[in-house]
DSSP file (Angstrom, degrees, kcal/mol; ACC not computed):
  #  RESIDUE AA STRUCTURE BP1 BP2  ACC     N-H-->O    O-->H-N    N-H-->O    O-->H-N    TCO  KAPPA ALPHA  PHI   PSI    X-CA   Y-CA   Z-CA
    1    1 A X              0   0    0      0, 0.0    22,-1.0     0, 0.0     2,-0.2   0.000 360.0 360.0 360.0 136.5   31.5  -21.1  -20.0
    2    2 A X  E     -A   22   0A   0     20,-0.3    20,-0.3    21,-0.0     2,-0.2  -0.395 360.0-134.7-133.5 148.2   32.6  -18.7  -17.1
    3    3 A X  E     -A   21   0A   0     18,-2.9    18,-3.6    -2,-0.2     2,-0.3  -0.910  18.5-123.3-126.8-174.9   31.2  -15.3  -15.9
    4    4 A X  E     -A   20   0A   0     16,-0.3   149,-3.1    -2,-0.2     2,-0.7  -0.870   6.8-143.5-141.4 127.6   33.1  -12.2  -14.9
    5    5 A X  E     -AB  19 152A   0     14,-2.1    14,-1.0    -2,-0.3     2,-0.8  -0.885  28.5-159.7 -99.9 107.9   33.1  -10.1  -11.7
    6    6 A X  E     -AB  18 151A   0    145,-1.6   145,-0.5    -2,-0.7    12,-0.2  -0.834  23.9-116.9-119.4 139.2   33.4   -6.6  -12.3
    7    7 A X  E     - B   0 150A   0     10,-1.5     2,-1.8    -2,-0.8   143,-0.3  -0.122  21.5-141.5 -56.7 117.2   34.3   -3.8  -10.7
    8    8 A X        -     0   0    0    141,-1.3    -1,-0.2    99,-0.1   142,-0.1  -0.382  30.8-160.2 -71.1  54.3   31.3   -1.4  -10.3
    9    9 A X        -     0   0    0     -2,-1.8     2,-0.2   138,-0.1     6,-0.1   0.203  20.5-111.9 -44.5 160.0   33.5    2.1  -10.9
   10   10 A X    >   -     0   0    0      4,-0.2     3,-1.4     1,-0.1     2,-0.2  -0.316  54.0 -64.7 -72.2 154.1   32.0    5.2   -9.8
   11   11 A X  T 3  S+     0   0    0      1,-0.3    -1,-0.1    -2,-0.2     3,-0.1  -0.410 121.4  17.6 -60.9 135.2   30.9    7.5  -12.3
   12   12 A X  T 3  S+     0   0    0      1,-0.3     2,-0.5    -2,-0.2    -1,-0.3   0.712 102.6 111.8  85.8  10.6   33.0    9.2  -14.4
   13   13 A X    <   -     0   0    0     -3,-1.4    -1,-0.3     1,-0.0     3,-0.1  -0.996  67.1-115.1-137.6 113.9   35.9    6.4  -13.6
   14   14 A X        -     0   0    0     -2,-0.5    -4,-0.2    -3,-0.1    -1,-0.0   0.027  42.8 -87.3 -37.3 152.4   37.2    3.8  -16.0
   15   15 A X        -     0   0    0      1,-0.1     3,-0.1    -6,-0.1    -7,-0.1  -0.484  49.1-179.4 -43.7 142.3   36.7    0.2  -15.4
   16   16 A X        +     0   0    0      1,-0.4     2,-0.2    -9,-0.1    -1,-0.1   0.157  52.5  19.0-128.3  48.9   39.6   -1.4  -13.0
   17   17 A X        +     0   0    0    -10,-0.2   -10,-1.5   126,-0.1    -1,-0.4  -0.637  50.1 167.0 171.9 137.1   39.5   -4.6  -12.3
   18   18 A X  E     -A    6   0A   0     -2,-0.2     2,-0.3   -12,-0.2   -12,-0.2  -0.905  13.1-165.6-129.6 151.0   37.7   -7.6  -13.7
   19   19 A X  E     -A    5   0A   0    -14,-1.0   -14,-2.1    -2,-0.2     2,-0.4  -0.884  17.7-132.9-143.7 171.7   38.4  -11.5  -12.9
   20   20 A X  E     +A    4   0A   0     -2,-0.3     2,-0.4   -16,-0.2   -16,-0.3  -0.812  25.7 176.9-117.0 101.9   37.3  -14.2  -14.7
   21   21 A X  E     -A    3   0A   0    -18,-3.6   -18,-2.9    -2,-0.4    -2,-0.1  -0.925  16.0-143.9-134.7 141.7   35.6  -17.1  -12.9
   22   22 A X  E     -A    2   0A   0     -2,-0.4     2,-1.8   -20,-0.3     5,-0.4  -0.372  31.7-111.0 -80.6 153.0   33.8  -20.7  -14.4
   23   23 A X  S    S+     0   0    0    -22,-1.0     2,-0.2     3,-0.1    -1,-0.1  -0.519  82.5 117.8 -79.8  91.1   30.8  -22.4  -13.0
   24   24 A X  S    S-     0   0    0     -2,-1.8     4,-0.3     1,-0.0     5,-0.0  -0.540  86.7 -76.7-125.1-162.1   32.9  -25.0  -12.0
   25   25 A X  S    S+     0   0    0     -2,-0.2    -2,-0.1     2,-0.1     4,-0.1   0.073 122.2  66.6 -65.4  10.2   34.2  -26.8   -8.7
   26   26 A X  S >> S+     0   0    0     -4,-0.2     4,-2.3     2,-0.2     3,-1.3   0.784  97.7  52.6-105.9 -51.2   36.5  -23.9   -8.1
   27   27 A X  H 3> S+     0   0    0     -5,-0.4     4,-1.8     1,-0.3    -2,-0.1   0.764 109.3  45.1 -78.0  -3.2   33.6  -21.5   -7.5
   28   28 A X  H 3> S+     0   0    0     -4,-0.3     4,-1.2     2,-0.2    -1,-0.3   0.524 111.8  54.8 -91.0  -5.2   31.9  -23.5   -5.0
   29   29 A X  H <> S+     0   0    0     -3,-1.3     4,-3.2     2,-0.1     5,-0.5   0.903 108.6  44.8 -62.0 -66.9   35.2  -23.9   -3.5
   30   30 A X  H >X S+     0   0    0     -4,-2.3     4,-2.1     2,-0.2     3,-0.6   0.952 113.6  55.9 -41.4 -69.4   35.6  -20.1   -3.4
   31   31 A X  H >X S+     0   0    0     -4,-1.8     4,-2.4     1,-0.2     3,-0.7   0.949 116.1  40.3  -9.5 -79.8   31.5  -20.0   -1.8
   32   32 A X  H 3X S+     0   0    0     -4,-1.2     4,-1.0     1,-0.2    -1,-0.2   0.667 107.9  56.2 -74.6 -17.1   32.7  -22.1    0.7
   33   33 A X  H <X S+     0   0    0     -4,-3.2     4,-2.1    -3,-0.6    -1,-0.2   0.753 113.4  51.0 -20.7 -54.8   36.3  -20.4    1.4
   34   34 A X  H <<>S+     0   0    0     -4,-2.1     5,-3.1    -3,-0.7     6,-1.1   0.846 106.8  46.5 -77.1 -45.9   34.2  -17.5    2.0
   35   35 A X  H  <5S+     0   0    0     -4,-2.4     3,-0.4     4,-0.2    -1,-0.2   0.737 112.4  51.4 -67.6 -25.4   31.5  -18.7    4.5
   36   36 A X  H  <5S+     0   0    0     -4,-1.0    -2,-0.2    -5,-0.3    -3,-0.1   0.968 103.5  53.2 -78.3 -45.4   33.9  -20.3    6.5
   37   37 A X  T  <5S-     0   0    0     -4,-2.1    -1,-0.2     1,-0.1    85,-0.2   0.597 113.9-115.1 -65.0  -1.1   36.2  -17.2    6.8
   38   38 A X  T   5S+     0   0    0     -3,-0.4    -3,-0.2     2,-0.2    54,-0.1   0.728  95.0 113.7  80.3  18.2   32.7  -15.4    8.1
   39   39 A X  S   <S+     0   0    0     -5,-3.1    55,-2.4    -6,-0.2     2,-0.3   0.418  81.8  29.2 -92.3  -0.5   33.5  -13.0    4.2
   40   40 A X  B    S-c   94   0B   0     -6,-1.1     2,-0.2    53,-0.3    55,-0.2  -0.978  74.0-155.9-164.3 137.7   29.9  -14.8    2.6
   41   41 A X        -     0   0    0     53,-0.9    55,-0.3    -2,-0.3    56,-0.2  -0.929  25.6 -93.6-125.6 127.2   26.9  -16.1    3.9
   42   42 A X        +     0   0    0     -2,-0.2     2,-0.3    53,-0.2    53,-0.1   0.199  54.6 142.9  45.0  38.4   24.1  -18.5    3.1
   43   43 A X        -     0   0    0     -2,-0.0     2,-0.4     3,-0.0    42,-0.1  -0.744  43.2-114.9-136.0 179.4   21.2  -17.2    1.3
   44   44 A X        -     0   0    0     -2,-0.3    53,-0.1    40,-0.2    40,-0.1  -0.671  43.1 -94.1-105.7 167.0   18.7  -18.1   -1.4
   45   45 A X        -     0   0    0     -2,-0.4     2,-0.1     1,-0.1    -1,-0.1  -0.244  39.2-124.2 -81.9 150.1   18.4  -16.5   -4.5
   46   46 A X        -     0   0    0     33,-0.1     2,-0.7     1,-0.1    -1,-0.1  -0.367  34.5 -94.0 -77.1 146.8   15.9  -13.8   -4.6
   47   47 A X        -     0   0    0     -2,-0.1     3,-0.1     1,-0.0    -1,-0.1  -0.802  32.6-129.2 -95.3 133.9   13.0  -13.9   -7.4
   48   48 A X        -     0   0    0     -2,-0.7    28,-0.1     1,-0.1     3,-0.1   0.254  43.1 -80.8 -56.7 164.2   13.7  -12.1  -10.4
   49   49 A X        -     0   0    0      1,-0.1     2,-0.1    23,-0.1    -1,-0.1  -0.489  43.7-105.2 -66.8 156.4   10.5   -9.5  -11.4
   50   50 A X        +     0   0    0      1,-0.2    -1,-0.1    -3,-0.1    -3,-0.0  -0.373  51.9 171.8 -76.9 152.6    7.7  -10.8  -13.1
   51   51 A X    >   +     0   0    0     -2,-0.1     3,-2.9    -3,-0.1    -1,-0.2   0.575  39.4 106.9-138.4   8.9    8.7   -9.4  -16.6
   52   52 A X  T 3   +     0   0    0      1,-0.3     2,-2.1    -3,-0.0    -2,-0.0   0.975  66.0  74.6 -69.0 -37.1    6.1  -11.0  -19.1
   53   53 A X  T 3  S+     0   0    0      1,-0.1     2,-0.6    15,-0.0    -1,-0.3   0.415  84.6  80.8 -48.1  11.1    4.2   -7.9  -19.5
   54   54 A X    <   +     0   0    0     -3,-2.9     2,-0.4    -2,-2.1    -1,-0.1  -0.614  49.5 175.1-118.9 165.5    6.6   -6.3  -21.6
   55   55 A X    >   -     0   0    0     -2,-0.6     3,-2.8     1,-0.1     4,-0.4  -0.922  52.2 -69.1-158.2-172.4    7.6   -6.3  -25.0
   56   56 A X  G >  S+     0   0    0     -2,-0.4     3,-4.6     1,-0.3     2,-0.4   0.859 121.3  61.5 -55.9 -51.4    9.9   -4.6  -27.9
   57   57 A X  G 3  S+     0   0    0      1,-0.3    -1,-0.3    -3,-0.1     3,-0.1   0.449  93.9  59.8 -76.9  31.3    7.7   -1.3  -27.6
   58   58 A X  G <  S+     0   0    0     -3,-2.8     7,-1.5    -2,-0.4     8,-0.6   0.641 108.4  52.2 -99.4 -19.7    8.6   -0.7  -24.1
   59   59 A X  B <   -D   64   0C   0     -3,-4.6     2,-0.3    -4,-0.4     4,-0.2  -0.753  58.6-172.1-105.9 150.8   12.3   -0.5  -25.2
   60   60 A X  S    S-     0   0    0      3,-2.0     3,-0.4    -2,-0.4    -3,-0.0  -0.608  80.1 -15.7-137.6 107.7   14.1    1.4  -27.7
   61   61 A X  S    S-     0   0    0      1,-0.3     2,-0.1    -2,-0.3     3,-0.1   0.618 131.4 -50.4 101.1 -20.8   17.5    0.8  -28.4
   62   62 A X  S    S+     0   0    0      1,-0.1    -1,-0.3     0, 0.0    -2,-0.0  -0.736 118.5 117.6 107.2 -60.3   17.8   -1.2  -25.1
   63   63 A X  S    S-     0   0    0     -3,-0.4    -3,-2.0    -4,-0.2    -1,-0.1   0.053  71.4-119.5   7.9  94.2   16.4    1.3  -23.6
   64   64 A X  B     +D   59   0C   0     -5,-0.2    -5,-0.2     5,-0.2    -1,-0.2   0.049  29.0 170.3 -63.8-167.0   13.0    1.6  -21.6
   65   65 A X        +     0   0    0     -7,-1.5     2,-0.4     1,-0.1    -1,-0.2   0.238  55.8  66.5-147.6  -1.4   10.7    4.1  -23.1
   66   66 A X  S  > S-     0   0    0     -8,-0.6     4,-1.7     1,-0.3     3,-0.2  -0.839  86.1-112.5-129.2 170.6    7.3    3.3  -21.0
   67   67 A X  T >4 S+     0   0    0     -2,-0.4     3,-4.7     2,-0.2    -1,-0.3   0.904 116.6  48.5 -51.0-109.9    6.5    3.8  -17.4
   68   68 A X  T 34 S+     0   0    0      1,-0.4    -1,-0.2     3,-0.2    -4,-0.0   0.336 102.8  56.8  42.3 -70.5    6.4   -0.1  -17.0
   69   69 A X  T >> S+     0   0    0     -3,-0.2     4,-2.0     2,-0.2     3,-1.2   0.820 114.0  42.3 -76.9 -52.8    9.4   -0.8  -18.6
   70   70 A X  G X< S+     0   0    0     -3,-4.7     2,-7.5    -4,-1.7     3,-1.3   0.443 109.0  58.7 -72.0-111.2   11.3    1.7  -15.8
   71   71 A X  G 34 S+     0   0    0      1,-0.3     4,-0.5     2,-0.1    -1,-0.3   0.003 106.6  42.9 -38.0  -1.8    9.5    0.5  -13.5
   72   72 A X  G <4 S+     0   0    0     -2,-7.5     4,-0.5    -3,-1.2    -1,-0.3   0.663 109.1  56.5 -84.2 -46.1   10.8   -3.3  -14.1
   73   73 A X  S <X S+     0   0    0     -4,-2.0     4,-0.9    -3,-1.3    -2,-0.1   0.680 109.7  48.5 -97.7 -20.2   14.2   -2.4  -14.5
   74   74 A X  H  > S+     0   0    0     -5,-0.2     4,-1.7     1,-0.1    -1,-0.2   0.900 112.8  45.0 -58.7 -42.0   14.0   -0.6  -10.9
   75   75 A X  H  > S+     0   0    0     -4,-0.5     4,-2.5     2,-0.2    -2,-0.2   0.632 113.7  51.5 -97.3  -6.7   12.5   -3.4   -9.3
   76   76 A X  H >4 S+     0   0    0     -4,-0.5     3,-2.2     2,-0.2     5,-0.2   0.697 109.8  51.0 -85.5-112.2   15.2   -5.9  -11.2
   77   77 A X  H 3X S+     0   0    0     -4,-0.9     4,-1.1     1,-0.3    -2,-0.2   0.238 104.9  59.0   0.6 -56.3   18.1   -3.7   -9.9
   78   78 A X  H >X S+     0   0    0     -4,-1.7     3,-2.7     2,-0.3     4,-1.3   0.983 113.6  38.7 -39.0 -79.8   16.5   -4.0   -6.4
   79   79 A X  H << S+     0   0    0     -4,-2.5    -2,-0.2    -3,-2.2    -1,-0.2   0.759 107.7  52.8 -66.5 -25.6   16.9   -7.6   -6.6
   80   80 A X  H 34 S+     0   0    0      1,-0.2    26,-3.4    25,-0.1    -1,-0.3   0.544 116.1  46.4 -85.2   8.5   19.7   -8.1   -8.1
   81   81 A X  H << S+     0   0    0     -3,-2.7    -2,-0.2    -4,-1.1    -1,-0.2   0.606  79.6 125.3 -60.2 -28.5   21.2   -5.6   -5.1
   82   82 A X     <  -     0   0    0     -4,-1.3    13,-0.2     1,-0.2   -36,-0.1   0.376  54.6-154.4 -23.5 146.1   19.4   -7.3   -2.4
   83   83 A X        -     0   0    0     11,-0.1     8,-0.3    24,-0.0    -1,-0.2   0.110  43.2-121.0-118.5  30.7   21.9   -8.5    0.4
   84   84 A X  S    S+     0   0    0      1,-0.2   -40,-0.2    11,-0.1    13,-0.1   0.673  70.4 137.4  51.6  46.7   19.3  -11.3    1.3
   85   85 A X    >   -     0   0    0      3,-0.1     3,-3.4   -42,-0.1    -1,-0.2   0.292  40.2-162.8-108.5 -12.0   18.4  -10.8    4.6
   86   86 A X  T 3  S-     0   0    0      1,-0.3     3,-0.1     3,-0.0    -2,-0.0   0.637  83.9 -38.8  36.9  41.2   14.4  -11.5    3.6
   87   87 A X  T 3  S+     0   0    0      1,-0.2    -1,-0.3     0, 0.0     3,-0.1   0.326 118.5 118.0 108.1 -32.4   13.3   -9.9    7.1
   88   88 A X  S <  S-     0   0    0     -3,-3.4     2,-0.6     1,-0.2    -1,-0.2   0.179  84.4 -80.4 -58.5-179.6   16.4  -11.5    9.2
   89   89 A X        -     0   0    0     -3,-0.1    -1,-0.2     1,-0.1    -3,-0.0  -0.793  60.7 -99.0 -89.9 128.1   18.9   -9.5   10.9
   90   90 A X        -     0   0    0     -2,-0.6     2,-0.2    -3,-0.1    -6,-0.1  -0.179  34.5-149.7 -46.0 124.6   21.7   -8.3    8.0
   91   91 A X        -     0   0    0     -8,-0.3     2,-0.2   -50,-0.1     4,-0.1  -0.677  18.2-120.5 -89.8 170.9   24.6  -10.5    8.1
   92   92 A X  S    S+     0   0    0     -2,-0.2     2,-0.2   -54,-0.1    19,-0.1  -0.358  76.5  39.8 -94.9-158.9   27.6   -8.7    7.2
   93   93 A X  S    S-     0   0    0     17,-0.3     2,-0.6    18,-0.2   -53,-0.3  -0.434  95.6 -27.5 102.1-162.7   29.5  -10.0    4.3
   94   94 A X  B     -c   40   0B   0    -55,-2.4   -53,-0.9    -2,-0.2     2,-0.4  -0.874  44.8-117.3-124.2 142.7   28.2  -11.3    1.0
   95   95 A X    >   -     0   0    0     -2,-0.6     3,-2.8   -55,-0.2     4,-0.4  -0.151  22.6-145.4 -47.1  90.6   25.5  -12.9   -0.2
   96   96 A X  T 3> S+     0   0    0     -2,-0.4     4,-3.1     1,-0.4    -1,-0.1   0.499  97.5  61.7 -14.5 -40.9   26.2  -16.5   -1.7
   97   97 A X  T 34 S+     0   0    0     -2,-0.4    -1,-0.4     1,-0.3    -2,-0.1   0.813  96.8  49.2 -80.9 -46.8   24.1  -16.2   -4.0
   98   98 A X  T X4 S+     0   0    0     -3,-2.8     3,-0.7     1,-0.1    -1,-0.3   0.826 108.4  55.6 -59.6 -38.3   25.5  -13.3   -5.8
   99   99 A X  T 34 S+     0   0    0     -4,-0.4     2,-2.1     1,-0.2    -2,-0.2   0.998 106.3  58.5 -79.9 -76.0   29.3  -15.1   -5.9
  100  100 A X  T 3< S+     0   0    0     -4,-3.1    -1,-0.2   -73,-0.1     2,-0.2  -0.085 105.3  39.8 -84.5  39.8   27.5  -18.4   -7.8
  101  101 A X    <   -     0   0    0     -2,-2.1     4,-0.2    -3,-0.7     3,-0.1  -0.777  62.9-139.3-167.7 126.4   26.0  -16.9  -10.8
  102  102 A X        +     0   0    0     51,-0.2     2,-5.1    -2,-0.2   -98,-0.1   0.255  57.1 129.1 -54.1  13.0   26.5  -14.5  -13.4
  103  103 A X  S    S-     0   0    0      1,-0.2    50,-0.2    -5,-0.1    -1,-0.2   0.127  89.2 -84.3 -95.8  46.7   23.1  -13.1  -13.5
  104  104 A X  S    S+     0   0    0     -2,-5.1    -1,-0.2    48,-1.0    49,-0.1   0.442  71.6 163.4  91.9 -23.5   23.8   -9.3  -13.1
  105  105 A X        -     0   0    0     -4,-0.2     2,-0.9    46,-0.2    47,-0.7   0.276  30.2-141.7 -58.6 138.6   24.1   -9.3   -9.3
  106  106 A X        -     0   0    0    -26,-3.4    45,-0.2    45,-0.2     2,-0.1  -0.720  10.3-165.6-109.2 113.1   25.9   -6.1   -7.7
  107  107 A X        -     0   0    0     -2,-0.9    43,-0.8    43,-0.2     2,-0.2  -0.604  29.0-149.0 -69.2 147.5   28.1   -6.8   -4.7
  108  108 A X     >  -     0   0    0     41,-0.2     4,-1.4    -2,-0.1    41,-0.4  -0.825  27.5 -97.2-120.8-166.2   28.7   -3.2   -3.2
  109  109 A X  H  > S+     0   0    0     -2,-0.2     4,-2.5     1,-0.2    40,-0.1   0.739 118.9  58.5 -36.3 -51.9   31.0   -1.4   -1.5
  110  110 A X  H  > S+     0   0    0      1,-0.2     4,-1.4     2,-0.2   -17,-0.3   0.867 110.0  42.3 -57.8 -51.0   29.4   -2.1    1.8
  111  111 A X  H  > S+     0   0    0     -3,-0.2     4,-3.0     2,-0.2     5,-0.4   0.863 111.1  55.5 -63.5 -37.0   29.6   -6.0    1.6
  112  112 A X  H  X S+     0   0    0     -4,-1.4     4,-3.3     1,-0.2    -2,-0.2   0.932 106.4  50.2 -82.4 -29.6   33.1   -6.0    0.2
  113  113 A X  H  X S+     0   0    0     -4,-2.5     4,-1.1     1,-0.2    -1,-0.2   0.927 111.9  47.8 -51.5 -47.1   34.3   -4.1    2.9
  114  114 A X  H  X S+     0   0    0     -4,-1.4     4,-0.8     2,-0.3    -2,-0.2   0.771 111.2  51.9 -29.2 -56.3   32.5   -6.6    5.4
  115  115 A X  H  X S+     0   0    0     -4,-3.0     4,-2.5     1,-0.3     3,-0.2   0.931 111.2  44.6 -69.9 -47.1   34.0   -9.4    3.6
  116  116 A X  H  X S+     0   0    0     -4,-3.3     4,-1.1    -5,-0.4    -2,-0.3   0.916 112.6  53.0 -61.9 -23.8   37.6   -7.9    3.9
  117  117 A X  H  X S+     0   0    0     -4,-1.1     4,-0.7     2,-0.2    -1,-0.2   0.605 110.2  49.2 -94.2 -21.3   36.9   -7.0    7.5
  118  118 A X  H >X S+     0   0    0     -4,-0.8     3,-1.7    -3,-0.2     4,-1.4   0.907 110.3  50.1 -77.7 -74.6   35.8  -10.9    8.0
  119  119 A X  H 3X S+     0   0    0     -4,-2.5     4,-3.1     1,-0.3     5,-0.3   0.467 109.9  49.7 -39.5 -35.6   38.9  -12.1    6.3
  120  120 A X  H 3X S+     0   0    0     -4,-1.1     4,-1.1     2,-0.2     5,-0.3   0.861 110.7  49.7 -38.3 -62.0   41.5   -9.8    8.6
  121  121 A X  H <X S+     0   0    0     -3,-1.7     4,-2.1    -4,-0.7    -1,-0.2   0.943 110.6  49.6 -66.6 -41.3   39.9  -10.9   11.7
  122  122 A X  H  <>S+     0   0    0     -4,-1.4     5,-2.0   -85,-0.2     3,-0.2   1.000 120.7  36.6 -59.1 -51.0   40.2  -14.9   10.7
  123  123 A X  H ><5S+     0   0    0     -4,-3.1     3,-0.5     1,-0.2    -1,-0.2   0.769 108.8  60.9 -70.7  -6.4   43.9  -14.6    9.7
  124  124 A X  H 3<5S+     0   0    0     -4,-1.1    -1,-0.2    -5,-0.3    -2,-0.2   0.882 114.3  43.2 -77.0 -40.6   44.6  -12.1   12.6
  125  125 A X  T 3<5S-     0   0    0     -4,-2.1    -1,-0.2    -5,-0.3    -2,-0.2   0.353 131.4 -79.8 -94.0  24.6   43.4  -15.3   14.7
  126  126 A X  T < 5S+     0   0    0     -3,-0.5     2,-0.3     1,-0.3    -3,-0.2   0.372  79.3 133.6 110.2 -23.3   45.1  -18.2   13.1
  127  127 A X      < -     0   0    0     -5,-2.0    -1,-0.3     1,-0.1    -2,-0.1  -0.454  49.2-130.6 -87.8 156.6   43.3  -19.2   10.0
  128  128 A X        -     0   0    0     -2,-0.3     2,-1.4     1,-0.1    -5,-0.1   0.048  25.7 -91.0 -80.5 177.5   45.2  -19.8    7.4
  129  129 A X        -     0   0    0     -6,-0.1    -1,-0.1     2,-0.0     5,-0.1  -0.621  42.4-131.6 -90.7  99.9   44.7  -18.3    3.5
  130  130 A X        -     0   0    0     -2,-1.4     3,-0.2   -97,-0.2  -100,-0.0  -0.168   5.5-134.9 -51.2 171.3   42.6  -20.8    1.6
  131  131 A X  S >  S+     0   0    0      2,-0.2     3,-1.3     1,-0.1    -1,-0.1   0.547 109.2  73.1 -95.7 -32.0   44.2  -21.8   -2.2
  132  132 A X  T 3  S+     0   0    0      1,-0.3    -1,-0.1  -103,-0.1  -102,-0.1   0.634  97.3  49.5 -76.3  -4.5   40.2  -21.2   -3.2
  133  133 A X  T >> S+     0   0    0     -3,-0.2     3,-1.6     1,-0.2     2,-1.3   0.614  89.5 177.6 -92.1 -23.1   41.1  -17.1   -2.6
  134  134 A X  T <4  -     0   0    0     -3,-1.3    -1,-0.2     1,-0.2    -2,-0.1  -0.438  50.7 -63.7  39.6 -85.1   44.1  -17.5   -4.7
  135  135 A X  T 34 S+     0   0    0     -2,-1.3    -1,-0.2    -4,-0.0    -4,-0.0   0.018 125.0  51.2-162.2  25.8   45.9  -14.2   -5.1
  136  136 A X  T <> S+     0   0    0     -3,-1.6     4,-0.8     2,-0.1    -2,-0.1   0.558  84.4  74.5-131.3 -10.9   43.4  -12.0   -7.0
  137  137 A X  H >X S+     0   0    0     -4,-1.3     4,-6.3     2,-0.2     3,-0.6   0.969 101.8  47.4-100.0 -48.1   40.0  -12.1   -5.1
  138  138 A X  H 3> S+     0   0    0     -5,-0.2     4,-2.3     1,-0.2     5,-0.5   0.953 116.6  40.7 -39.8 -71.9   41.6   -9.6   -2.1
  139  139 A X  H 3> S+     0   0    0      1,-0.2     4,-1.0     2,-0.2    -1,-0.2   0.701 111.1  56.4 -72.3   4.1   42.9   -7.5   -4.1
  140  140 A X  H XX S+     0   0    0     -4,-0.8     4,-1.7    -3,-0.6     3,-0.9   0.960 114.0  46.6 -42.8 -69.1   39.6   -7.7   -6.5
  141  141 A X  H 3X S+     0   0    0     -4,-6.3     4,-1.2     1,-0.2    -2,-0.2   0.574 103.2  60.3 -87.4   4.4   37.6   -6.7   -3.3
  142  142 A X  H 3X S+     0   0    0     -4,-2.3     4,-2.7    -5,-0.3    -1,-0.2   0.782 109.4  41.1 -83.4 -20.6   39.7   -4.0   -2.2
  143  143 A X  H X< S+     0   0    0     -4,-1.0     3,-1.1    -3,-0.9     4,-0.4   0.887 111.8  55.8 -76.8 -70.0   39.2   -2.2   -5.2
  144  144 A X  H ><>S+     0   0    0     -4,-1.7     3,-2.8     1,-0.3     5,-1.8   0.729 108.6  49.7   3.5 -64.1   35.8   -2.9   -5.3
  145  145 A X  H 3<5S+     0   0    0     -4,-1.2    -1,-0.3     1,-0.4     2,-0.3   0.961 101.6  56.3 -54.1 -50.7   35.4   -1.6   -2.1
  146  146 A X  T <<5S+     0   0    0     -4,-2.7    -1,-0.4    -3,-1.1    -2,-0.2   0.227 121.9  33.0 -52.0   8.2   37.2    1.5   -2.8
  147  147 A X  T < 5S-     0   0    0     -3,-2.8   -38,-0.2    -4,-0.4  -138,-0.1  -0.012 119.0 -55.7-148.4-139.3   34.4    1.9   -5.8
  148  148 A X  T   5S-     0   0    0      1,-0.8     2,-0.2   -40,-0.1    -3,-0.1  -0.053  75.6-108.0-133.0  57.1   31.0    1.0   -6.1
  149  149 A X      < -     0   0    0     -5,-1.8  -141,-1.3   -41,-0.4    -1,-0.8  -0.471  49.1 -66.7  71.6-163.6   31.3   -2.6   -5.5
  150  150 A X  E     -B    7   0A   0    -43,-0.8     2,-0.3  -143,-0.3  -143,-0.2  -0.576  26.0-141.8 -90.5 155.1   30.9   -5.4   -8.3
  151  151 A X  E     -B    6   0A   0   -145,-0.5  -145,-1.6   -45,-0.2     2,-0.5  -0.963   8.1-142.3-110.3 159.6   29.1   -7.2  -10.6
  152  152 A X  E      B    5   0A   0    -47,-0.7   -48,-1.0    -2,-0.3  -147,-0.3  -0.962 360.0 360.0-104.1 136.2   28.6  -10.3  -11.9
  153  153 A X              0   0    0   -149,-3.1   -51,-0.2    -2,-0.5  -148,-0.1   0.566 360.0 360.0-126.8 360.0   28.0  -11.1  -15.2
């Protein structure tokens, strides 16, 4: 079982671009691909919201319906946006932690630019194009960029 990176269109804009990736040894290959080129850094995964206090009649439909209920599904959003800087100075790039999980996590615009901006500057000085980038994850994150980021799912 796999998850799926997707492009986070802009409103009012079809989908364009998914890829497909496994929780395998290829995506900690890719992780580490990424930290080395300075595109990814380091971080630990953020804690999720507390959410037992809700239940079915806060939603309807999927949908909240209660103060509560929004107010959960802001503070989720939050975290799964976080760029993980917990107080540090912002690195640029992206968070690790977002790349090695499906759990909803939204790369944006800002990071995939960063990350393209890393990769430019390593091969502009000599490093070569890891095999763990393959031939889909640029042009993944240039659309991305051009959009509103990613997800994962």
């Amino acid at each position: 079982m796999g998850y799926v990176m997707q492009v986070q269109a802009n409103p009012g804009v079809e989908q364009t671009a998914t890829l497909r990736r496994g929780f395998t040894l290829g995506t900690t290959r890719l992780c580490q691909a990424m930290v080395a080129l300075g595109m990814a850094h380091p971080t630990p995964v953020p804690q999720f919201p507390y959410s037992d206090h809700l239940d079915r009649d806060d939603f309807r439909d999927d949908q909240p319906v209660t103060d509560r209920a929004h107010a959960y599904l802001r503070a989720l959003e939050q975290t799964r946006t976080d760029h993980g800087s917990r107080g540090h100075a912002r690195l640029p790039g992206i968070p690790v932690h977002k790349l090695a999980s499906g759990d909803g996590w939204h790369v944006t615009a800002q990071e995939c630019r960063e990350a393209l901006a890393a990769y430019q500057l390593a091969t502009t000085t000599g490093t070569p194009h890891p095999a763990a980038l393959g031939d889909d994850v640029l042009p993944f994150l240039r659309t991305a960029a051009r959009h509103n980021g990613f997800r994962t799912h």
